[in-house]
C-alpha positions in Angstrom: 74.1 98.3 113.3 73.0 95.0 114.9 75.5 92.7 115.8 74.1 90.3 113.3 74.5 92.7 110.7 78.4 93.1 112.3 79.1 89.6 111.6 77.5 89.3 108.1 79.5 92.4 107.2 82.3 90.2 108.6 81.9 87.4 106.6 81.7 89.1 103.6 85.0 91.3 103.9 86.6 87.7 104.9 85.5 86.4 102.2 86.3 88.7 99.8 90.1 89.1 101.1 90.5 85.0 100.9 89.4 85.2 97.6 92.0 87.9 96.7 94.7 85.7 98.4 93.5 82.8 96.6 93.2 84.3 93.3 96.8 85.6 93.7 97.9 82.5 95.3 97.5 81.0 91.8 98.4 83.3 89.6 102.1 82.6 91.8 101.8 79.1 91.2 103.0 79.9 87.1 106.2 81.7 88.4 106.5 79.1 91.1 110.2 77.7 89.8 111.1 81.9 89.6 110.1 82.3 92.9 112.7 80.0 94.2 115.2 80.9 92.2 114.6 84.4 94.0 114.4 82.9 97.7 117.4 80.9 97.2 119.8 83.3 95.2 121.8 84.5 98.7 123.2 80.9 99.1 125.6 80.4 97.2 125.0 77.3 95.4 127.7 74.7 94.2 128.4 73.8 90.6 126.1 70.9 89.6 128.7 69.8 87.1 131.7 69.9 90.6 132.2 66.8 92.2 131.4 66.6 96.4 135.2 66.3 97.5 135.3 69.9 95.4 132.4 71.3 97.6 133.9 71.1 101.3 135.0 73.3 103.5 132.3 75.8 103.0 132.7 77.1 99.7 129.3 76.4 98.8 125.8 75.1 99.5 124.1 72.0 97.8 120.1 72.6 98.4 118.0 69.1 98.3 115.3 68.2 99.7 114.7 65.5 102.5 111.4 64.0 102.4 109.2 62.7 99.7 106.6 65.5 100.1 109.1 68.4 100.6 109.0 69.3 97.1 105.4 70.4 96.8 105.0 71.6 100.4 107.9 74.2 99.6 106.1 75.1 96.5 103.0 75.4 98.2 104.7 77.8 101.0 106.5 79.7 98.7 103.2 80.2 96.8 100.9 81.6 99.3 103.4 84.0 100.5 103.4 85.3 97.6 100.1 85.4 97.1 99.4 87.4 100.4 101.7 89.4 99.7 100.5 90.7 96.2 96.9 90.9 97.3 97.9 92.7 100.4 96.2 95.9 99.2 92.7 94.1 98.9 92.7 92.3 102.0 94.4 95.7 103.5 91.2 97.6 102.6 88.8 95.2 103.3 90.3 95.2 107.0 89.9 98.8 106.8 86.1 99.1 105.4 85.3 97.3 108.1 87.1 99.1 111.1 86.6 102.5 109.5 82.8 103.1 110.5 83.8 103.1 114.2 86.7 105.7 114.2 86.5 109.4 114.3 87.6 111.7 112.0 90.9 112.7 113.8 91.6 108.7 114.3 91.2 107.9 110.7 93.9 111.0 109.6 96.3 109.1 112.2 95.7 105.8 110.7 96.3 107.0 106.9 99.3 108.8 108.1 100.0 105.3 109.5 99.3 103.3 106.4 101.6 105.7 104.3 104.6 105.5 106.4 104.3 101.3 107.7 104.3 100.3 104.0 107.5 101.9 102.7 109.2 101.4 106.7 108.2 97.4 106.3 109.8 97.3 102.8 113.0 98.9 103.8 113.3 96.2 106.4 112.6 93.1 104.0 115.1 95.1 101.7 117.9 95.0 104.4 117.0 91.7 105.0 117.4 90.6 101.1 120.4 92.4 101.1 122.8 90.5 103.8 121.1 87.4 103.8 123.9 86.5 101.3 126.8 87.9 103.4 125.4 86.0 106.4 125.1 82.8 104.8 128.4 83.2 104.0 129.5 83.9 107.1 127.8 81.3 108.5 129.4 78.2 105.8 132.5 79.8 106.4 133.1 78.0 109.3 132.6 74.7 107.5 135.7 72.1 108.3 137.3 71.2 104.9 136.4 67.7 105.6 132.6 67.9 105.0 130.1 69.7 102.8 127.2 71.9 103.1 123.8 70.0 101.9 120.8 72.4 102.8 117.4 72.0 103.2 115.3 74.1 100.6 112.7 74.3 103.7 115.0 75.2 105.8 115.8 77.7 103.7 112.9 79.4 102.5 111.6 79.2 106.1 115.1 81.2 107.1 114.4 83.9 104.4 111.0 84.0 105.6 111.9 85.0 109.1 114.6 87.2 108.3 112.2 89.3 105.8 109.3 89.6 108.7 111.4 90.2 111.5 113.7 93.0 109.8 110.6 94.5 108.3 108.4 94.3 111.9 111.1 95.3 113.6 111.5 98.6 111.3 107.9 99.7 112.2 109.2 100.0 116.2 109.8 104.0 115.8 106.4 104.6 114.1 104.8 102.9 116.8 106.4 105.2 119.5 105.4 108.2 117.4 101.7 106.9 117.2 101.8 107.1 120.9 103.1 110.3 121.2 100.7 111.7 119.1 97.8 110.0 121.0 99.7 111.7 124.4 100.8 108.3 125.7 104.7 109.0 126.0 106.1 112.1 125.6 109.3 112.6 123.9 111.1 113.4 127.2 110.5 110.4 128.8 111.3 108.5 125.3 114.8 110.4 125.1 115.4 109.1 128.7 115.1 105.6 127.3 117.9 105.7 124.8 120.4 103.7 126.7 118.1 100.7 127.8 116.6 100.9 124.0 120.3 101.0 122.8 121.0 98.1 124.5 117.2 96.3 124.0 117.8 96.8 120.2 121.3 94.6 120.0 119.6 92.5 122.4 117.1 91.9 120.2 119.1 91.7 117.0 121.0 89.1 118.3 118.6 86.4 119.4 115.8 87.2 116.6 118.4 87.2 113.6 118.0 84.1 112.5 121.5 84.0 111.1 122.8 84.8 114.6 125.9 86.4 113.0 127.4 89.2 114.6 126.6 91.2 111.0 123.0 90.5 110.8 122.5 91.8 114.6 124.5 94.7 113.7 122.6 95.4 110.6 118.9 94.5 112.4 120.4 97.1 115.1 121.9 99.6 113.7 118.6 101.1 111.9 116.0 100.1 114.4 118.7 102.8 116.6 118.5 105.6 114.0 114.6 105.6 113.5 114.4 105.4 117.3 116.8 108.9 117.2 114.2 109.9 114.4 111.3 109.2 116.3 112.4 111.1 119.7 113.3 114.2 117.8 110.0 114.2 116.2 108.1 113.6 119.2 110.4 116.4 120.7 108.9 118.5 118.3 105.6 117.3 118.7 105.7 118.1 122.3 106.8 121.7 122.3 104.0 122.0 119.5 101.4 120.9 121.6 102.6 122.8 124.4 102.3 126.0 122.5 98.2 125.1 121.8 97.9 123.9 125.4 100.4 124.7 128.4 98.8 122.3 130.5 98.9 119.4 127.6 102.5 117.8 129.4 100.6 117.9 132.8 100.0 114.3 134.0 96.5 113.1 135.8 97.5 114.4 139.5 99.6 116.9 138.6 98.0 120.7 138.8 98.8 123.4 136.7 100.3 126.8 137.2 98.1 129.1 138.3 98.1 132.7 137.1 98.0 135.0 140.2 98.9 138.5 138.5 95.8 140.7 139.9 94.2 142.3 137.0 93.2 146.0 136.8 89.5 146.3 138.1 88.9 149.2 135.6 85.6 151.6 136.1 82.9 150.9 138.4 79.4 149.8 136.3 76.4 152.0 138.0 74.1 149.5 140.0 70.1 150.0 138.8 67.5 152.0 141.5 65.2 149.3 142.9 61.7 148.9 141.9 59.6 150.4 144.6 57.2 148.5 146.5 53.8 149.0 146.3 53.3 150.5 149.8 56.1 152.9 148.5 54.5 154.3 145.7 53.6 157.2 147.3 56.8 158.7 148.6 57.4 159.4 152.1 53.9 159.7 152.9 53.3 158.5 156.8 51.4 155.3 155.2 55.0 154.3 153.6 57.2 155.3 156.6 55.1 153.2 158.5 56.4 149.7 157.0 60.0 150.9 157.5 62.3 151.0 160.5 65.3 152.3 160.7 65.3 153.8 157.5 64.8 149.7 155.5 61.5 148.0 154.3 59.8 146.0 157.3 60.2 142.9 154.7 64.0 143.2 154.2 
């Protein structure tokens, strides 16, 4: 295909996915006010009916807004990311129509087996996320001195769920991208299972400066997962490995490394009879003294 044709093909599967999101986008905007109910239910909110000198000391969270426009840019937020997210399997496939042309048949199985497993791995990790977001918040007011009170953005706050749903669920999809380079014969799962105590250590790294709750128990929870589907992933490319090995002995070997070469003689068995050689013209006649004269020694004059 021209590269013309490329872009117009472009075009149209961008257009068609920012129609999806759009589409979606405002079908959200009608369950805008449940949407933020959902965002904001892990903070736990303060009585509207309590006075403020009830609310100190951490016990609670009052969510306002600051600014004049911070009511309809939150809205508007909170609506498009919904609206991705429902039209996610349009905009998915789109992406994939158009990328799908230029792979071969054993890259496309990888990518479905991809697909299959990425999905339900990403919602695991928004799920953990969802799940001690409110323990973290917690956590976090705890420390509140009994002389003040807790008055919290609503940006701030959808922007913190935000985060903590993407990084948990990115960070989930870590072990499927070390299988997906096992199976293309990238790393092997030797040299991964040699890695565990820097990747032990990487992961809590990790969870503690990308947690935006920077609690000890949302590092711990980010961690402690991301470890066990690294485990997961090893023993699978383990697997994998000896597999592969079976079909090819020399499929662990690297670039400049030679293989083992078989030196066993083998059995040269019977002895194949070797065909008479066409005469020669001259020859033709048999040991006639015309014949014996082109020969000397017994051999042809020409050989």
């Amino acid at each position: 295909m021209p590269l013309a044709d490329h872009l117009r093909e472009l075009r149209n599967r961008l257009a068609k996915a920012m129609l999806a999101v759009v589409v979606a986008s405002v079908v959200a905007a009608f369950f805008s006010q449940q949407l933020m109910d959902l965002l904001s239910s892990p903070v736990p909110k303060c009585d509207p009916d309590s006075s403020l000198a009830a609310n100190t000391g951490g016990r609670c969270v009052v969510l306002a807004y600051q600014t004049m426009l911070s009511p309809f840019t939150s809205t508007v937020k909170v609506v498009m990311l919904a609206g991705l997210i429902v039209s996610s399997p349009v905009w998915l496939y789109q992406l994939w129509a158009f990328v799908a042309p230029g792979l071969h048949k054993s890259e496309k199985k990888y990518t479905y087996w991809f697909a299959s497993v990425a999905v339900p791995l990403f919602v695991a990790g928004a799920w953990t996320a969802f799940y001690i977001m409110p323990v973290s918040v917690r956590v976090l007011i705890s420390i509140t001195p009994e002389v003040a009170s807790n008055f919290l953005s609503l940006d701030d706050l959808l922007d913190f769920t935000t985060r903590m749903v993407l990084v948990f669920g990115l960070a989930f999809e870590l072990p499927l991208l070390l299988i997906m380079l096992n199976l293309t014969g990238v790393v092997t799962g030797k040299r991964m299972a040699g890695w565990w105590r820097a990747m032990v250590m990487g992961t809590f790294v990790f969870g503690a400066v990308a947690t935006p709750s920077t609690d000890p128990l949302g590092m711990i929870a980010l961690a402690g997962p991301i470890i066990v589907l690294y485990f997961i992933a090893v023993g699978f490319s383990i697997l994998n490995d000896k597999r592969r090995s079976r079909r090819d002995p020399d499929a662990q070997l690297a670039d400049d490394e030679a293989s083992v070469l078989d030196l066993t003689p083998e059995p040269v068995g019977a002895l194949d009879p070797v065909p008479t050689a066409h005469a020669l013209p001259e020859q033709a006649g048999g040991d006639s003294d015309g014949a014996r004269a082109h020969r000397t020694g017994g051999y042809d004059d020409i050989t």
